[in-house]
C-alpha positions in Angstrom: 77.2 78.9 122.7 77.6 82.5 121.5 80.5 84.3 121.9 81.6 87.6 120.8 84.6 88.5 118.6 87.5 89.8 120.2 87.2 93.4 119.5 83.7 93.8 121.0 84.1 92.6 124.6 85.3 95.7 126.3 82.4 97.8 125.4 80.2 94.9 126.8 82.0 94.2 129.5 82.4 97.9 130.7 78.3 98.0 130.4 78.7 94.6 132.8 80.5 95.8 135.2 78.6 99.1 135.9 75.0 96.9 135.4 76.3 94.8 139.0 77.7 97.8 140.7 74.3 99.5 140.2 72.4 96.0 141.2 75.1 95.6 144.3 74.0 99.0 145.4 70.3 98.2 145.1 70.8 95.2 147.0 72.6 97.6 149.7 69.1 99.4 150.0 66.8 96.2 150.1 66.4 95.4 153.8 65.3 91.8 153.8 62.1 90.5 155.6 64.3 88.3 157.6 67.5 88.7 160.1 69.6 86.0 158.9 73.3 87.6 159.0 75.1 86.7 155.6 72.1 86.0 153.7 71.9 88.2 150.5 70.0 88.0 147.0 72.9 88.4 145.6 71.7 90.3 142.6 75.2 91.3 141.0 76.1 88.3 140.3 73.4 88.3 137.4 76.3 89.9 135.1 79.2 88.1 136.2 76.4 85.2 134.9 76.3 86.5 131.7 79.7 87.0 131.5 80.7 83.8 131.9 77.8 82.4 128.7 78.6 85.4 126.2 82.3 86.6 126.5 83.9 83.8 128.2 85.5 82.4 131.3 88.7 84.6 132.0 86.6 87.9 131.7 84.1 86.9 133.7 86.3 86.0 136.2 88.2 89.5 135.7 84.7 91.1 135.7 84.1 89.1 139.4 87.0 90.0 140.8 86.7 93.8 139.7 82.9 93.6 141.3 84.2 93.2 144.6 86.6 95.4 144.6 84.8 98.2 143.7 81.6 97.2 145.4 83.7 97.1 148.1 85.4 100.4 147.5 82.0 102.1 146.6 80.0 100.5 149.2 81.9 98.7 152.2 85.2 98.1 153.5 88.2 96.1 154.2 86.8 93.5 155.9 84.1 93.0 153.3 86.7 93.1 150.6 88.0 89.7 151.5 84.5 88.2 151.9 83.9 89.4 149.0 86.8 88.2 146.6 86.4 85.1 148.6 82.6 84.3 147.2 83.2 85.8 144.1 86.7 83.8 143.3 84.5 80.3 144.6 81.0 81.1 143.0 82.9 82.4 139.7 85.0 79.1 139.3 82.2 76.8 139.8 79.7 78.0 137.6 82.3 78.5 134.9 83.4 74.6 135.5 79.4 74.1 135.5 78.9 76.0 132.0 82.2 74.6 130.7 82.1 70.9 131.5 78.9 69.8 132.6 76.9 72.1 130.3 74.1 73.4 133.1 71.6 75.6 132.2 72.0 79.0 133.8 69.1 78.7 136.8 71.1 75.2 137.7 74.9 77.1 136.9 72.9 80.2 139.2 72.3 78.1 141.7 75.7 75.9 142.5 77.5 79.9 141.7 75.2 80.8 145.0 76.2 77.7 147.1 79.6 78.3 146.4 79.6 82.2 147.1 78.2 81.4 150.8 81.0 78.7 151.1 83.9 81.2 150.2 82.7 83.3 152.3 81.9 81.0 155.3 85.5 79.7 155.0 86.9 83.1 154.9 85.1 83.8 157.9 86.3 80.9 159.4 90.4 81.3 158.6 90.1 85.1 159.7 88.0 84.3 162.8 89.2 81.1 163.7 85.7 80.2 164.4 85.2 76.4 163.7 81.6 76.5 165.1 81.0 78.6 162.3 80.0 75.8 160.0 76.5 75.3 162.4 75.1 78.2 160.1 76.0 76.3 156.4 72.7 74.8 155.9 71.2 78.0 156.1 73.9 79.4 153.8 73.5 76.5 151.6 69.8 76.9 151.0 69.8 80.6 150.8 72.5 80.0 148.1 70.4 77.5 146.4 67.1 79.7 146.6 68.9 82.7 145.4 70.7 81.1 142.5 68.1 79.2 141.0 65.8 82.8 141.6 68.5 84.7 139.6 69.1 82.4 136.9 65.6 82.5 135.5 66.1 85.7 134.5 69.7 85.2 133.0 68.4 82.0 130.9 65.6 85.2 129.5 67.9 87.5 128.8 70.0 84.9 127.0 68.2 84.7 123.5 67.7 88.3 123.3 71.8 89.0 123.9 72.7 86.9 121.8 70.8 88.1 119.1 72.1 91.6 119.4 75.0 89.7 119.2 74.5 88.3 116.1 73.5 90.9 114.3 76.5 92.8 115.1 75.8 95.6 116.7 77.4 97.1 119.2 76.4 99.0 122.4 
């Protein structure tokens, strides 16, 4: 696996950063064709993807945790905040134990990262609310996850090659 010397990450993981906060805010503007509360494509995650196969595993999860805090600065609130950090801390840590250790390919390390972001977020739901019937709704979560993930990953495992031979080559953004 590719990664990039030292002294290059900060320019690419500034570009990151402010590729999911655009992609969270066009995902703000996509009503979907369903009402399913919670459900999401969960497009910025696509970078925090990335991040986790080029730079490595503590800035991605410094670049996850960043996303939802300003994405929930930008474009929501309080409440959101914890659902947020909640998905993004679970769906962060598993795909980078997925890359790391059992060496997924990114629709399959996609696709457990979306599981996992609906779980965070249904058991932060579920300690702030108290709601124990809460977990009726998890199948749906799950397979949205599931969908979504594998759906995002495609493009990720693309994009791949071509980053990396930027990389490569050395130059810079």
């Amino acid at each position: 696996m590719t990664r990039l010397p030292i002294k290059n990450r900060l320019p690419y993981l500034g570009v990151l950063l402010a590729f999911s906060l655009i992609l969270s805010y066009v995902e703000s503007m996509i009503p979907l064709p369903f009402a399913v509360p919670g459900v999401k494509i969960g497009l910025s995650n696509l970078p925090v993807l990335l991040c986790i196969l080029i730079i490595g595993p503590a800035d991605a999860l410094f670049l996850a945790v960043l996303k939802a805090l300003l994405s929930s600065l930008l474009f929501g609130n309080g409440t959101m905040l914890i659902y947020s950090l909640a998905g993004a801390l679970s769906s962060c840590l598993v795909m980078i134990l997925s890359s790391g250790c059992l060496k997924l390919h990114a629709p399959a390390i996609s696709a457990l990262g979306g599981v996992f972001h609906n779980l965070g977020q249904m058991t932060a739901a579920a300690l702030i609310m108290g709601l124990k019937g809460l977990f009726w709704y998890l199948p749906v979560l799950i397979l949205s996850g599931l969908i979504t993930g594998l759906l995002l990953g495609i493009p990720a495992e693309l994009l791949l090659p071509r980053i990396r031979k930027i990389i490569n080559k050395g130059e810079t953004i």
